[in-house]
N, C-alpha and C positions, 0 to 999 in steps of 0.2 A: 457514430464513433468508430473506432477502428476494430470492437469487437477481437480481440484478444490481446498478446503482450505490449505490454507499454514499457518504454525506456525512458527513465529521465533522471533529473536528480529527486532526490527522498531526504528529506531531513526530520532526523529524529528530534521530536519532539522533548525529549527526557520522560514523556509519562511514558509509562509501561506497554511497550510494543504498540506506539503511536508512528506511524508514516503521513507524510505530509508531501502533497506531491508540488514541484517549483515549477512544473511547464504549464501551466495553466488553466491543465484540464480536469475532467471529471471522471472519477473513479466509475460512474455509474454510464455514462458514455463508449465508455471503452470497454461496457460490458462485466463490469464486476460488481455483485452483489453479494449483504450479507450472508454468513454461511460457509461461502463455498469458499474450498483449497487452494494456496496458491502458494508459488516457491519465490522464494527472490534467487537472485542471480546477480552476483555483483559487492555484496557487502561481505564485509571478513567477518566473520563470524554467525553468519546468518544462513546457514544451509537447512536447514528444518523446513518440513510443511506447516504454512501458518494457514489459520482459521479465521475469516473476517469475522469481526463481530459486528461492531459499526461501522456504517456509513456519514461521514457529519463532514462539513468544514468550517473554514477560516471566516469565511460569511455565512448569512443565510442561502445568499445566489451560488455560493460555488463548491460540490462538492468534494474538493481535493484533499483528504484526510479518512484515514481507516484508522482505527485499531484493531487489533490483532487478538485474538483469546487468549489470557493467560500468559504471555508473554513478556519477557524482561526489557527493559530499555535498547533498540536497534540504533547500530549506528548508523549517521547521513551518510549521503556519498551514492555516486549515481548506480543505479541499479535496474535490470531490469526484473520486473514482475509480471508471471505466467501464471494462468489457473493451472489446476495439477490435476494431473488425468488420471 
């Protein structure tokens, strides 16, 4: 995987601080695991450090979908996501 920030599009799911990733790939790929800090870059209203909780997705093969701890509804729209140092 590419082992750090990943750009693409994110569409909010409407449940509470769910992102869903549209490019194909996998959250766990590119190096992101439960727990750890990460910023988005890109959404209006989304400047906070968010908290992965889960890791899950859209199938059982692919795991393109985090939620976020404690978190309100994000909106879609492309964005990029970095751990946060």
């Amino acid at each position: 995987g590419d082992r750090g920030p990943c750009a693409g599009s994110l569409a909010g799911d409407g449940a509470p601080g769910t992102l869903t990733r549209t490019d194909g790939s996998s959250w766990l790929d590119d190096g992101f695991l439960e727990g750890q800090l990460i910023k988005l870059t890109g959404l209006a209203g989304a400047t906070a450090t968010y908290k992965i909780n889960t890791i899950g997705g859209t199938t059982a093969s692919k795991l393109d979908r985090i939620t976020l701890t404690g978190q309100t509804p994000l909106p879609g729209g492309t964005a990029t996501v970095s751990l946060w140092n």
